[in-house]
C-alpha positions in Angstrom: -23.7 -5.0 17.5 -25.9 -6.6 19.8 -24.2 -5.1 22.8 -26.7 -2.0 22.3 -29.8 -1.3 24.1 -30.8 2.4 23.3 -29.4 2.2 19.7 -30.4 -0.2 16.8 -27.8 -1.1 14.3 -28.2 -3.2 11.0 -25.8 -3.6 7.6 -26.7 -3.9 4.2 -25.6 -3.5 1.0 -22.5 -1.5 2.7 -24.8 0.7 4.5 -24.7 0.7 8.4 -28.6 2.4 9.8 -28.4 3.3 13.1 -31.7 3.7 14.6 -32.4 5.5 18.1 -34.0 4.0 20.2 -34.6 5.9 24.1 -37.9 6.1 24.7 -40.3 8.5 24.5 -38.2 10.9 22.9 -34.9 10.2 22.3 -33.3 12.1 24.8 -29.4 11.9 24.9 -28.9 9.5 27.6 -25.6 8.4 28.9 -26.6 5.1 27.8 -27.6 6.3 24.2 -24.6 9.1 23.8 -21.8 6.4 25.1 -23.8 3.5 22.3 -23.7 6.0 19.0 -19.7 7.1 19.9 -18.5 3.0 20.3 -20.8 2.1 17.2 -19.6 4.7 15.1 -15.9 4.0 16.4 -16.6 0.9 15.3 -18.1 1.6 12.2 -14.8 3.7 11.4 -12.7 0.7 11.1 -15.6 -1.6 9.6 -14.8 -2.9 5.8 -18.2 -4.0 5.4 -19.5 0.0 5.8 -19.3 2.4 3.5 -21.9 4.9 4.5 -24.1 5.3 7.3 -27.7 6.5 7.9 -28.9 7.6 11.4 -32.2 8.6 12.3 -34.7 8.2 15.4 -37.1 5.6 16.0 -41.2 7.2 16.8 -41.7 10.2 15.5 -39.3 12.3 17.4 -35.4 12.5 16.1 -33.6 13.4 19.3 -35.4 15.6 21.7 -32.0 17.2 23.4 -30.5 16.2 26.4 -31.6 14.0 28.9 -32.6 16.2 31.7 -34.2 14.3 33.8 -31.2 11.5 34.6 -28.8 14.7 34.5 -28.8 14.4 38.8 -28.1 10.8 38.1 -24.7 11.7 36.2 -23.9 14.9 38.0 -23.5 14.0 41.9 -20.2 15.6 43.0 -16.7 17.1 42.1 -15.8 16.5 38.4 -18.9 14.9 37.4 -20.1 17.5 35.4 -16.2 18.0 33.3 -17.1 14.5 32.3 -20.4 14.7 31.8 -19.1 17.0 29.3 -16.7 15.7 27.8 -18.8 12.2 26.8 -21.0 14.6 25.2 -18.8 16.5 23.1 -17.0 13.1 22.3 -20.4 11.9 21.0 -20.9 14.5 18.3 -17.1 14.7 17.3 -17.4 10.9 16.7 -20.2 11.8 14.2 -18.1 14.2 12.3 -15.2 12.3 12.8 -16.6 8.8 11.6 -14.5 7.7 8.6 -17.5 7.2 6.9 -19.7 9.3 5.5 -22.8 9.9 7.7 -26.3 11.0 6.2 -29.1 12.1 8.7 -32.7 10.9 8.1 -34.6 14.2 10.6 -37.9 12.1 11.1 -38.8 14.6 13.9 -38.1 17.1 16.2 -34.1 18.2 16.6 -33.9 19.6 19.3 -30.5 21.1 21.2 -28.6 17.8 21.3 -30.5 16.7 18.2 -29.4 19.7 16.8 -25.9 19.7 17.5 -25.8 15.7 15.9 -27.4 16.8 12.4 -25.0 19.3 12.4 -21.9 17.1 12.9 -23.6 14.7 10.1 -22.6 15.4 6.6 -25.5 15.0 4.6 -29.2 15.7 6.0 -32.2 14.9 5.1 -35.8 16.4 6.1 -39.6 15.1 6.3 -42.4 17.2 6.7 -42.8 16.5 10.4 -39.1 17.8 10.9 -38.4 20.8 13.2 -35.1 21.7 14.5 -34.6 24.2 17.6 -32.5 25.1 20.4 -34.8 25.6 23.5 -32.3 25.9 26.0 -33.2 28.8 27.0 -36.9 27.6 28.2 -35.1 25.7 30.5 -32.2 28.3 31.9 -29.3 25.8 29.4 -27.4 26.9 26.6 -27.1 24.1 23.7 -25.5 23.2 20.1 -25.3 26.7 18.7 -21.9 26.5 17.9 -22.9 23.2 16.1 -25.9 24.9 14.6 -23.5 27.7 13.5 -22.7 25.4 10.7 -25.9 25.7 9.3 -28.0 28.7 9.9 -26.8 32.5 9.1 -26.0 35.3 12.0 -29.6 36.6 12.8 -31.8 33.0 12.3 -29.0 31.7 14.9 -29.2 34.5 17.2 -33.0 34.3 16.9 -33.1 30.1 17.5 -31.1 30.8 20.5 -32.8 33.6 21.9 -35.9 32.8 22.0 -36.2 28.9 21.1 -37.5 29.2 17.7 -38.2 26.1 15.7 -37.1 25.7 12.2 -39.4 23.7 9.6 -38.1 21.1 7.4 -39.7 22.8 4.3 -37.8 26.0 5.5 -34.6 23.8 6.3 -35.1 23.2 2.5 -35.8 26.8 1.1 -32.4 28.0 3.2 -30.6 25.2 1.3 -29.3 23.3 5.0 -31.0 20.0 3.6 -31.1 18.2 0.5 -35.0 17.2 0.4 -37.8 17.9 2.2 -40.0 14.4 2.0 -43.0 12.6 3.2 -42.4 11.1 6.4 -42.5 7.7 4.4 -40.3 8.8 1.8 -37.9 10.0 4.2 -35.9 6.4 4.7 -36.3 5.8 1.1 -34.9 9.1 0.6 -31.6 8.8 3.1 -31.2 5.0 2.1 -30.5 6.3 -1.5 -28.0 9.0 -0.9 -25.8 6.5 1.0 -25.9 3.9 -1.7 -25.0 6.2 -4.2 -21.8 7.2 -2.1 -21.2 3.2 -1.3 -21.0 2.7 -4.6 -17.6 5.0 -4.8 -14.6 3.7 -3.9 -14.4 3.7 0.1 -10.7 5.0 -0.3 -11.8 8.7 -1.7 -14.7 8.5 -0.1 -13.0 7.8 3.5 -10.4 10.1 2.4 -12.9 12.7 1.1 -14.5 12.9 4.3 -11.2 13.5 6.2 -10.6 16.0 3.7 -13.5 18.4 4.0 -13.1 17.8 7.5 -9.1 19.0 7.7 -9.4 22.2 5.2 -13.2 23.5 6.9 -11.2 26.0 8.8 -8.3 26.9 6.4 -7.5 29.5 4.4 -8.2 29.2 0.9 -4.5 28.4 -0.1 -3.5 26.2 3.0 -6.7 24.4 2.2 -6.6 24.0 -1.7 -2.8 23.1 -1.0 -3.7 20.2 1.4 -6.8 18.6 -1.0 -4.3 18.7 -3.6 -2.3 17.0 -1.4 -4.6 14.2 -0.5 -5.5 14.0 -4.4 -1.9 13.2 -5.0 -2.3 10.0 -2.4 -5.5 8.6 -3.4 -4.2 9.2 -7.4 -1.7 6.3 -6.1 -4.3 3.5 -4.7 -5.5 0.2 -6.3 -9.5 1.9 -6.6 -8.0 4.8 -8.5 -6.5 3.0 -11.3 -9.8 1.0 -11.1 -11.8 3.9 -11.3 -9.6 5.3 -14.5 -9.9 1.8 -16.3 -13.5 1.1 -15.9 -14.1 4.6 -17.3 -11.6 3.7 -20.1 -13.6 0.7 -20.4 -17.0 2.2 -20.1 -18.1 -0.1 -17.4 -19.2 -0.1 -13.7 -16.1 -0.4 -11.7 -15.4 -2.6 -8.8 -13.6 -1.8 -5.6 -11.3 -3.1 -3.7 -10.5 -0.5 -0.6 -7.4 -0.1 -0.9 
């Protein structure tokens, strides 16, 4: 994807990392929010990726939204609805990615920042990590319906209300991450989580996603109901009989996508 300026994207082993890239802090610029929703559009559709890995080059993840080129985007009637919108789109396309996306927090999380880890599926911490919504420094209200996701009633209330930042060894004790690392180990860390899921069959794993996605805000017997349903369907594909012969066979099975 070397259309990109503001986001880095390479592909290996079935693993698409997508790399930040908006200097000094990875603000969410138009530029940067309009280049992770086309790449991961793209991604979506993209046989070669299985799993993807985002993080933020420097030491800061995603310090929140851009501020300062906010007058640049917001000039007159119905600006701002669309302003809006591209930002919403942006994290939807994170959650809604057909691929499972795993978040390497190699810094600060802030408001926008926040509202993208949240939208991820899997996240991963560092010691530098710190997540926060300081909106309300700056007279703004941020991702705390995203952040809802993550955080109980009175930590939320208390990160909105007064800008508190959250640790990534606390992110870890509250169970929101999976590990709290070195910042070196951190990559290493992410990298390995997605190569373990590329190394499932991309039809449950695309389908999986979808899945937990659809049934989030069911009941328990509409959502049980539907995931049986979608069990029923991937039962039927070429990678599930592959999957139930290489176990019969007791070896590593290989996958077709389909």
């Amino acid at each position: 994807m070397t259309d990109l300026t503001q986001l880095h994207v390479t592909i290996e082993n079935f693993v698409a990392i997508l790399t930040m890239d908006a200097p000094p802090v990875n603000a969410l610029t138009r530029t940067l929010n309009d280049e992770l929703t086309l790449a991961l559009d793209r991604i979506s559709e993209m046989d070669s990726v299985r799993a993807v890995v985002l993080t933020g080059a420097g030491k800061i993840f995603c310090a929140g939204a851009d501020l300062k080129g906010r007058a640049e985007n917001i000039k007159g009637p119905g600006d701002l609805p669309a302003h809006s919108r591209r930002t919403r789109e942006c994290f939807h396309a994170i959650r809604e990615c057909a691929k499972p996306v795993v978040v390497a927090i190699n810094g600060a999380a802030l408001g926008s920042g926040m509202a993208m880890i949240a939208s991820a599926d899997i996240l991963v911490a560092c010691d530098k990590t710190s997540v926060g919504l300081p909106e309300v420094d700056v007279g703004l209200l941020g991702g705390a319906r995203h952040a809802m996701r993550l955080f109980s009633h009175s930590k939320l209330r208390r990160m909105a209300l007064t800008g508190l930042r959250v640790s990534g060894a606390e992110l870890l004790s509250l169970g929101i991450v999976e590990a709290c690392t070195t910042a070196e180990e951190l990559m290493p860390t992410a990298l390995a989580i997605a190569a373990q899921i590329a190394s499932k069959s991309p039809v449950s794993t695309r389908m999986g996603k979808h899945t937990l996605n659809v049934i989030e805000d069911m009941s328990l017997r509409d959502g049980y109901r539907y995931e049986q349903d979608m069990t029923a369907i991937i039962g039927k594909t070429d990678d599930a009989r592959e999957a139930q012969l290489a176990f019969k066979e007791k070896r590593a099975p290989i996958f077709a996508g389909r």
